[in-house]
N, C-alpha and C positions, 0 to 999 in steps of 0.2 A: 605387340605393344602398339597403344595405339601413337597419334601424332603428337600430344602434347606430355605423355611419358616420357618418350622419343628426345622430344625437346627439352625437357627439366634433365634427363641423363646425358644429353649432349653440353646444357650449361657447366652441370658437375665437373665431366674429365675434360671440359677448356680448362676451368678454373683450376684444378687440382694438377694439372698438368701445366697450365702456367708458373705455379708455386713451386711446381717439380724443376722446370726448367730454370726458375730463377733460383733457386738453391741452389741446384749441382752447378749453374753459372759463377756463381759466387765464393761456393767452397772448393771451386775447380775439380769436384764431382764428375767426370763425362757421363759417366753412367747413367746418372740421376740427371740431367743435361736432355741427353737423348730420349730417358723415358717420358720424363716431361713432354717434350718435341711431340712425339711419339701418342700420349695419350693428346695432348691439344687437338692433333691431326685428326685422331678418332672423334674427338667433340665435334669438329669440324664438319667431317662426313656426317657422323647420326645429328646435327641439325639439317642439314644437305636432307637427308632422309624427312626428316619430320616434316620440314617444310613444304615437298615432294608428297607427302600424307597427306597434309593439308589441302593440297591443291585437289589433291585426287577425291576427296571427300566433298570438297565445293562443289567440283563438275558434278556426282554422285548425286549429290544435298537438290540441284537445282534441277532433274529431273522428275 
């Protein structure tokens, strides 16, 4: 995958995972709570990742 793949799929499971947390918050869900938590964290990391792509592709680019 490359770096900006990377990053439209890390926007997704923040978002989808924030909807998740704020659900199971609401309907007192844990479940759904934690997987929420859970995929955010992964959005979190694969932007982590893309960003990290990025850079690496600059230093790359300017050789």
């Amino acid at each position: 995958m490359g770096a900006t793949s990377v990053k439209i799929a890390a926007a997704g499971n923040k978002a989808v995972g924030s909807i998740k947390q704020a659900v199971g918050k609401s309907t007192g869900n844990r479940k759904m709570e934690a997987e929420g938590a859970g995929q955010k964290a992964r959005g979190q990391v694969q932007e982590k990742v893309g960003d990290a792509k990025s850079r690496v592709k600059d230093v790359i680019d300017k050789f």
